[in-house]
C-alpha positions in Angstrom: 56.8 -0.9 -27.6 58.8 -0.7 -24.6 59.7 -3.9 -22.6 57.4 -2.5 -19.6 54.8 -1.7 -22.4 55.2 -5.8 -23.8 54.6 -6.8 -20.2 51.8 -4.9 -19.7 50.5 -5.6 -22.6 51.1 -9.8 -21.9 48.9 -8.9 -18.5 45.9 -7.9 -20.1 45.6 -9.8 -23.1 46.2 -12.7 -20.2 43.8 -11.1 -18.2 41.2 -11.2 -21.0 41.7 -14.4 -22.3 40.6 -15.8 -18.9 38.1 -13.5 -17.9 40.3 -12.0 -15.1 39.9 -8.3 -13.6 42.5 -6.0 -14.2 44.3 -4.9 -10.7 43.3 -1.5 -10.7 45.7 1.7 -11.6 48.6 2.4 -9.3 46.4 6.0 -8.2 42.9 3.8 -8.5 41.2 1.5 -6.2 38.1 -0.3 -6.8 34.6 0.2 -5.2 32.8 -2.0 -2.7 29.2 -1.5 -1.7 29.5 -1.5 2.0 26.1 -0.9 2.9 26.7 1.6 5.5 24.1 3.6 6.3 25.6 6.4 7.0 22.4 8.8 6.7 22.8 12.0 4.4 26.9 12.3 5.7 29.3 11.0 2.7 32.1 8.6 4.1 34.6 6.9 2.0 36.7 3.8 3.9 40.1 2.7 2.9 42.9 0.3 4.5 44.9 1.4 6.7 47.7 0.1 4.9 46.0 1.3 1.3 48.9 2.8 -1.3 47.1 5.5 -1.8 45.8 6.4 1.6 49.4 6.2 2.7 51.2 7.9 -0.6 48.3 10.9 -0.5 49.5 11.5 3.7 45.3 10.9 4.5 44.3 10.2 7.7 41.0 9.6 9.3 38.1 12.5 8.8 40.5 13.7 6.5 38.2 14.9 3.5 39.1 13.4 0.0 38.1 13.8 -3.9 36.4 10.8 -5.1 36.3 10.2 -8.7 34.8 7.9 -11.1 33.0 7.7 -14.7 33.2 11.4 -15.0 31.5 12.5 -11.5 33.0 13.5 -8.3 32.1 13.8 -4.9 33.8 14.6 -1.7 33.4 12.1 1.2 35.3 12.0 4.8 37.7 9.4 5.3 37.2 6.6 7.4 40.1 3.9 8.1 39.7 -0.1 8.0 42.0 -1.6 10.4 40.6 -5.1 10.0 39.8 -7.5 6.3 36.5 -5.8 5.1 38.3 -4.7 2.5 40.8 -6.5 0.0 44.2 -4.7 -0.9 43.3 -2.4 -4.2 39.4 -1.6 -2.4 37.8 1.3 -1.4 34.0 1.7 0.0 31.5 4.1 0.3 29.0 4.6 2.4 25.1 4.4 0.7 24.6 8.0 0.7 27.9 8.8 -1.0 27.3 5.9 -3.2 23.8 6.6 -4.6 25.6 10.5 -5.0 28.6 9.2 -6.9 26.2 6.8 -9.2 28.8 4.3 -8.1 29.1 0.5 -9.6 30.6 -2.4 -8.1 33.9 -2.9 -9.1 34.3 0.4 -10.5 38.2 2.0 -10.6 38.1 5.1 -8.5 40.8 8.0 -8.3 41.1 9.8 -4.7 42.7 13.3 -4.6 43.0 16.1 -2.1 39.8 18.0 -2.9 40.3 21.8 -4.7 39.5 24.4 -1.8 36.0 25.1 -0.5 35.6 29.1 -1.3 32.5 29.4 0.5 34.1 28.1 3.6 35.4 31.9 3.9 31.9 33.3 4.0 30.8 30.5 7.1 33.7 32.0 8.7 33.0 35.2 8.0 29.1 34.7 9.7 30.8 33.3 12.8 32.4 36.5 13.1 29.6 38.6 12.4 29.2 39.3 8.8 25.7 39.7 7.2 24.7 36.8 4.6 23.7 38.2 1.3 22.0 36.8 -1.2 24.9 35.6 -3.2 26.8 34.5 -0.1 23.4 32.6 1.1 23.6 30.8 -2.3 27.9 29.9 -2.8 27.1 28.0 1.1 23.7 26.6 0.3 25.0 25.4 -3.0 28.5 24.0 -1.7 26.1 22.2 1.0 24.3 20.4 -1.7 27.2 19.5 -3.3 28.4 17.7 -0.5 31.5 19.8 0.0 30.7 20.2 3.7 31.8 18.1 6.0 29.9 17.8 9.6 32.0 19.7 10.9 31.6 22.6 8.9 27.7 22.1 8.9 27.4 22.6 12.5 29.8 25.6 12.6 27.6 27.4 9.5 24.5 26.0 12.1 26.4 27.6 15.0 27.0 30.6 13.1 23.5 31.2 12.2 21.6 30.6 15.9 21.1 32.3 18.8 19.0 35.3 16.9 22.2 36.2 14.8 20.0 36.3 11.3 18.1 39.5 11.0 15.3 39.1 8.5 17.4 39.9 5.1 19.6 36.6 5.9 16.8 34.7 6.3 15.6 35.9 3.1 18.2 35.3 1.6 18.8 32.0 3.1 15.5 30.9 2.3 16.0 31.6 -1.5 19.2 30.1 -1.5 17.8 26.8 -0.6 14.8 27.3 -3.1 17.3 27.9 -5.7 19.5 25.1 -5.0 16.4 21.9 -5.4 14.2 21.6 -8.0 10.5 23.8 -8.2 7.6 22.3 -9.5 5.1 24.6 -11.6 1.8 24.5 -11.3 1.1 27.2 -13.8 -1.7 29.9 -12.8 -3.2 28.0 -10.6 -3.8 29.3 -6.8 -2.0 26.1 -4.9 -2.6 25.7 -1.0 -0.4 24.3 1.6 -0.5 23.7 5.7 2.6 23.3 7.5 2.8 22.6 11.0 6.3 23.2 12.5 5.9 19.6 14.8 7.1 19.7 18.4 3.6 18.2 19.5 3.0 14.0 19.2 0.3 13.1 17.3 -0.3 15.9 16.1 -1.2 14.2 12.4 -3.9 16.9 10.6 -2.5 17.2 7.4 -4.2 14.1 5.7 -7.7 15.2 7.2 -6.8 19.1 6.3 -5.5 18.0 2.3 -8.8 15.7 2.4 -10.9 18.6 3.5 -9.3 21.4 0.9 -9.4 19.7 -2.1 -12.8 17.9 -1.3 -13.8 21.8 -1.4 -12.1 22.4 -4.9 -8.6 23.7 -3.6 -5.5 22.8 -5.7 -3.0 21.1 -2.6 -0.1 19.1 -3.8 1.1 18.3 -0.1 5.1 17.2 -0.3 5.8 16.0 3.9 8.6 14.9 5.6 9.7 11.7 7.4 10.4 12.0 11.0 14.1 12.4 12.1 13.8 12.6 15.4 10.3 12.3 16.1 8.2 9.0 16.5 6.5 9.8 13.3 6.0 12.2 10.1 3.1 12.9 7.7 5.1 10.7 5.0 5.4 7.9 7.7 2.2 7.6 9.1 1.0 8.1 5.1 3.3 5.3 4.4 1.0 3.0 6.5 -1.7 3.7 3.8 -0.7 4.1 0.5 2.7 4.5 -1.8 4.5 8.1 -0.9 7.9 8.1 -2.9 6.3 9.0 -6.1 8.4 10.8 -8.4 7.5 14.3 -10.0 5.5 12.8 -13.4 3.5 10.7 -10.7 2.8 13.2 -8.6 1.8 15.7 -11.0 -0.7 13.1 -12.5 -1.9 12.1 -9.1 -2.5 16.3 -8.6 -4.2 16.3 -12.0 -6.7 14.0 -11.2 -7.7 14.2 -7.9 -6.6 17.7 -6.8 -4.1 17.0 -4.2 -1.8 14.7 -3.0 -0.1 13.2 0.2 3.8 12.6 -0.7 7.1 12.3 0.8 9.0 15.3 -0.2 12.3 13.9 -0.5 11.7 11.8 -4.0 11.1 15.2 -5.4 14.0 16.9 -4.3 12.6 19.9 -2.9 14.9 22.3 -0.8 17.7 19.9 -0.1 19.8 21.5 1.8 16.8 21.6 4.8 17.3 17.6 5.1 20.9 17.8 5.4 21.1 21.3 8.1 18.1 19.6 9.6 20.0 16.5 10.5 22.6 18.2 12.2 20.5 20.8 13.5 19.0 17.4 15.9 22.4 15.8 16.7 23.3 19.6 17.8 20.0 20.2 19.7 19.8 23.2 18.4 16.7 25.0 16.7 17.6 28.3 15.5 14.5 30.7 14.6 15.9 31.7 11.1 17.4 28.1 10.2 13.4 27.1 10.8 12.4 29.7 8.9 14.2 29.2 5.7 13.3 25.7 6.3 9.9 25.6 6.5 9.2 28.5 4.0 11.7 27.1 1.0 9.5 23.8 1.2 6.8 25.2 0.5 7.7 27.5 -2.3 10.3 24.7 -3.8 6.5 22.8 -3.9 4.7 25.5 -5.8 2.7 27.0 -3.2 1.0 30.6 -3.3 -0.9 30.3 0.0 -0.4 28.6 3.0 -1.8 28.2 6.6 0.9 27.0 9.2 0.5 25.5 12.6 2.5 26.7 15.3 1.9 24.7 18.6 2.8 26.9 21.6 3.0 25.2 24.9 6.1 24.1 28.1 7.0 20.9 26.4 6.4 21.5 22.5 8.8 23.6 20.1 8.0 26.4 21.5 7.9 27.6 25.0 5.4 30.7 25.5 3.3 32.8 23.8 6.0 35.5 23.0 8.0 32.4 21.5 5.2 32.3 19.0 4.8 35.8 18.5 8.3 36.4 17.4 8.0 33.3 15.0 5.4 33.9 13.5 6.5 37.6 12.8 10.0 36.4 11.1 7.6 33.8 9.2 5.5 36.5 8.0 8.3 39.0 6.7 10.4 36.7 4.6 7.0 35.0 3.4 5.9 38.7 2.3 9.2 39.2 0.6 9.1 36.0 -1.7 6.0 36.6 -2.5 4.3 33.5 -0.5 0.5 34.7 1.3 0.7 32.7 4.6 -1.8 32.2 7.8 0.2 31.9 10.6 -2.3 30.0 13.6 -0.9 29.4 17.2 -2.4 26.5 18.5 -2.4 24.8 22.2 0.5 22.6 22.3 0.0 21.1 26.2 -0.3 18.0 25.2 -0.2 15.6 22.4 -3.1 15.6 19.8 -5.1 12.5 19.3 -4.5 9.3 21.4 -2.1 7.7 18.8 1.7 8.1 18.5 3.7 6.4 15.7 3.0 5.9 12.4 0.1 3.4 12.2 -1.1 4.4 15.8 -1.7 8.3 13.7 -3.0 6.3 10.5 -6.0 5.0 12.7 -6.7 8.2 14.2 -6.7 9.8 10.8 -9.0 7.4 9.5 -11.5 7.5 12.2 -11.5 11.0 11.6 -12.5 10.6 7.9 -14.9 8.4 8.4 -17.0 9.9 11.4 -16.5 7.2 13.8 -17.8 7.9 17.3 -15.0 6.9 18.7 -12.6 9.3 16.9 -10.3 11.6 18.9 -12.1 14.9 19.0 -9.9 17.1 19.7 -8.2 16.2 16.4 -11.2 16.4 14.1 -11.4 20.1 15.6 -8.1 21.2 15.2 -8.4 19.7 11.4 -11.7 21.6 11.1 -9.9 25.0 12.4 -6.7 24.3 10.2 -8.9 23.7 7.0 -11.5 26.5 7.6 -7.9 28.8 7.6 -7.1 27.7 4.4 -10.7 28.0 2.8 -10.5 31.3 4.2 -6.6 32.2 2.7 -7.6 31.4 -0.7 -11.3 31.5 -1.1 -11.8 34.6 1.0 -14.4 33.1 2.6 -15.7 34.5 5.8 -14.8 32.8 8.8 -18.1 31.5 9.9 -18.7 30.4 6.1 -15.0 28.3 6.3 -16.0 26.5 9.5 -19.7 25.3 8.1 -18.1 24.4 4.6 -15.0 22.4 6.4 -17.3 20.9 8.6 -20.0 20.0 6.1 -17.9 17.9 4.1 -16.2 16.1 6.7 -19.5 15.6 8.4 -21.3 14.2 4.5 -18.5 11.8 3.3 -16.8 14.3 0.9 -13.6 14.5 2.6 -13.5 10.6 2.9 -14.2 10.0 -0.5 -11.9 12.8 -1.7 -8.9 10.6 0.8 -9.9 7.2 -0.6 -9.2 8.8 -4.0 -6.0 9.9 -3.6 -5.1 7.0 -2.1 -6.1 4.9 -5.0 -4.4 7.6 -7.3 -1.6 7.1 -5.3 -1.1 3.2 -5.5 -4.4 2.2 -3.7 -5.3 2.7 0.2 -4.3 -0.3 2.5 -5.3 -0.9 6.8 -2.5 0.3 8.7 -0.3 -2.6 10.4 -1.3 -3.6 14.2 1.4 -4.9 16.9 1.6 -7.9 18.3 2.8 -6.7 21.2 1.4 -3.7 24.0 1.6 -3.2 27.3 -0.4 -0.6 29.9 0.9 2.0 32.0 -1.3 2.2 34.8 -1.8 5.4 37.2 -0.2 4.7 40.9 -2.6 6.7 42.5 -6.2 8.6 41.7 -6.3 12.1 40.8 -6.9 14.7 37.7 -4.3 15.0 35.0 -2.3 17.9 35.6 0.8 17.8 32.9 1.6 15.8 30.1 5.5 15.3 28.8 4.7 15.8 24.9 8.9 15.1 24.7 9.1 12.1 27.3 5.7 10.5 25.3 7.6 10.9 22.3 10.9 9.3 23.5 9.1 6.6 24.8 7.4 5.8 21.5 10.5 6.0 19.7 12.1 3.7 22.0 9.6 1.3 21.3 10.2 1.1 17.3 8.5 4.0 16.0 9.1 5.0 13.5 11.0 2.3 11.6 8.5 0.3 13.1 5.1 1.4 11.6 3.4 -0.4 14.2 5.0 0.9 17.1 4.1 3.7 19.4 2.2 4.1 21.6 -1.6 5.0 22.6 -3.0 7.9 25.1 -5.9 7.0 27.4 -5.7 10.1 29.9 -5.9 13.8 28.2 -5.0 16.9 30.4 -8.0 17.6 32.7 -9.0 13.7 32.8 -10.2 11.9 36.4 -8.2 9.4 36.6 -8.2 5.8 39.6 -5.9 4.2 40.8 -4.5 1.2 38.2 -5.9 3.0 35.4 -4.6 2.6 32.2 -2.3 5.9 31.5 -1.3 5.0 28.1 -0.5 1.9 26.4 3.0 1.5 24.7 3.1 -0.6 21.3 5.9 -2.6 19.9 6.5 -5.1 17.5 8.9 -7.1 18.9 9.5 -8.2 23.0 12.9 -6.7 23.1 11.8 -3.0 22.1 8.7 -3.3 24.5 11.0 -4.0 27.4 13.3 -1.5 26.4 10.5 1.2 26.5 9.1 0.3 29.9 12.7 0.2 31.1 12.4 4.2 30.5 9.1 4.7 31.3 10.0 3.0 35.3 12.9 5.7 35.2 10.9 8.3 34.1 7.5 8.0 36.2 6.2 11.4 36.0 6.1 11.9 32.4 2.0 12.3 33.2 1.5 14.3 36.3 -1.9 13.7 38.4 -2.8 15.9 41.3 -4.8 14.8 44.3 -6.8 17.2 46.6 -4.6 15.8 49.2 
């Protein structure tokens, strides 16, 4: 042995004999947990005075291999200028940490990463080249893999918006993204689904809907999202109820007994490249027609589905605009649904104003469950829009007429079925709890009498989010005044929710800037 190799040698038998760690490789660092929550976007941090950081030439966003027991991810570079991390660290943010299957302590290796070869067909859509299916599926895949940076997902966003997919990209788009996440199989079996593509507060039918279906012997294992940028999802306002991150085995089991199922869709892993374009879709503001299309439809057949009814809410402040908005959607929904083999109801529904009186997660549970249980003092205009959703689906896969669909969905709502069919899949589920209540609310009261003339579905929901929802469950807030209501002078308007002073006052700090986010007209 060399006398480096003696010395080296001395060092870790040292080392060992008193239970020391090894300094790490000159070309490895070791891992720190950060605890960055960095969302779906994988960030690596490093010194600014790190070896290999300054030996490699990498500078901040610059995007870097990262290496360790066998696996490899690639991650954008941020840089530490302060003593969060020791000499010979490196973190990672949680996202790229759960990714990596990282361990504390773990000696890392950081490269340049190999090229991106899909990066050549995203620039080749930005100039105008068609997608095909095998260009659709080298981006898709690359994007689940992490190999794009931000950067790059809002130029392949960019590229794709604006009406620049014809219907064969979003075909192939949408099986792309199928192909890329995991399927489940249901076998034989005619499975149902509703989709609604959001845009409208409150709008929470699918628990009432999946209650109604399977209560009439349909076969609906509902996957749902959690909200991004809205003041609550199905999965969230679920969440208030029962357990929703059940894995596939549980699921299945839960779908096996009871017939359907109410559970968040990203434990299974369905379509995973729509949570991450989704993300950036919001921070972009953009809502491209074929990006919601391949979105919406992969979902669905990524969860097994062979019929499905969706909900598309058409009105001045929802997702979409007009009438001829709708029309165009629903025709691009229909086409690529046709050609992967998916039978789909497409229903355009009044999207004026929000649905129910509740917005946020718990505020939507308590709706839901009036609903089921035939209170009085339910929300109407909910329990018919679930009634009308439902019949659609009885209709899609029982070919029943309509006027048969709208007495059976009806029926068992109105005789207990559909709450007893909800309790048990609850229970299935992890058993069925009260939604939380706040400990705080405050009213927003009308300045003057007169008839409700416009309602801000997009104001309602900022305010709401402002207020805690939907990290808060609690939070939200409640609507007293529906379009066409007489309203006095000092009446309540609606009545925001929060769970903590701080997020109340911050909420009616907007609502005072934004006074006319429900519009009454006098006969003055």
């Amino acid at each position: 042995m060399t006398d480096t190799g003696d010395k080296l040698g001395a060092v870790a038998q040292f080392a060992d004999a008193h239970n020391l760690p090894l300094r790490p490789r000159p070309h490895t660092l070791r891992l720190r947990r950060l605890g960055i929550d960095t969302h779906q976007e994988l960030v690596v941090y490093m010194r600014q005075d790190c070896h290999i950081c300054r030996s490699e030439g990498f500078a901040a966003q610059t995007r870097i291999q990262v290496s360790a027991n066998g696996k490899s991810i690639l991650a954008t570079l941020s840089i530490i200028t302060s003593n969060l991390l020791a000499h010979g660290e490196a973190g990672l943010s949680e996202s790229a940490w759960r990714l990596l299957g990282a361990e504390e302590g773990s000696e890392t290796s950081f490269s340049h990463p190999p090229l991106v070869e899909s990066l050549s067909l995203m620039r080749g859509k930005i100039y105008g080249q068609r997608l095909n299916t095998d260009s659709a599926h080298q981006i898709i895949q690359d994007i689940v893999a992490g190999r794009y940076a931000d950067v790059h997902l809002s130029a392949f966003i960019t590229a794709c918006s604006g009406g620049s997919l014809n219907r064969d990209e979003m075909t192939a788009l949408t099986r792309a993204m199928v192909t890329t996440g995991s399927r489940l199989d249901w076998g034989d079996r005619l499975i149902a689904d509703k989709h609604c593509i959001g845009g409208l507060p409150g709008n929470r039918t699918t628990p009432i809907v999946v209650a109604i279906a399977a209560a009439c012997g349909l076969t609906i294992p509902k996957t749902s999202s959690r909200a991004i940028t809205s003041p609550a999802g199905t999965a969230d306002t679920m969440e208030t109820l029962t357990t929703v991150d059940l894995d596939v085995p549980a699921m299945q089991r839960v779908v096996e007994r009871e017939g359907a199922c109410l559970v968040w869709g990203g434990a299974v892993d369905l379509s995973p490249a729509d949570d991450i374009l989704i993300r950036v879709e919001r921070l972009l503001d953009i809502d491209s027609e074929g990006q919601l299309v391949a979105s919406v439809l992969s979902k669905k057949i990524a969860a097994g589905a062979t019929h499905v009814v969706l909900d598309l809410p058409v009105g001045p402040t929802a997702k979409l605009r007009s009438q001829a908005d709708g029309h165009r959607l629903a025709s691009a929904l229909r086409t690529v649904a046709s050609a992967m083999g998916l039978d789909v109801r497409i229903m355009l529904t009044d999207g004026r104003q929000p649905v129910g009186r509740g917005i946020g997660p718990a505020l939507e549970a308590l709706d839901v469950l009036g609903v089921l249980r035939n209170d009085p003092s339910a929300p109407q205009d909910l329990r018919n829009r679930a009634i009308g959703l439902a019949a659609s689906l009885l209709e899609l896969v029982l070919k029943f007429s309509p006027k048969q669909a709208a007495e059976k969905a009806a029926e068992v709502l109105e005789n207990g079925l559909a709450w007893r069919k909800f309790e048990a899949i609850c229970e299935a589920q992890g058993g069925l709890r009260p939604p939380p209540h706040t400990p705080h609310t405050h009213p927003v009261l009308a300045e003057h009498a007169g008839l409700v003339a416009n309602i801000d579905n997009r104001t309602l929901a900022k305010i709401a989010k402002l207020a805690g929802a939907p990290s808060a469950k609690a939070a939200g807030l409640e609507l007293h005044t529906p379009l066409g209501a007489q309203v006095e002078k000092g009446a309540p308007l609606f009545t925001v929710h929060a769970e903590s002073r701080g997020e109340l006052a911050y909420a009616l700090e907007y609502v005072r800037a934004h006074p006319g986010v429900i519009r009454l007209e006098t006969d003055a």
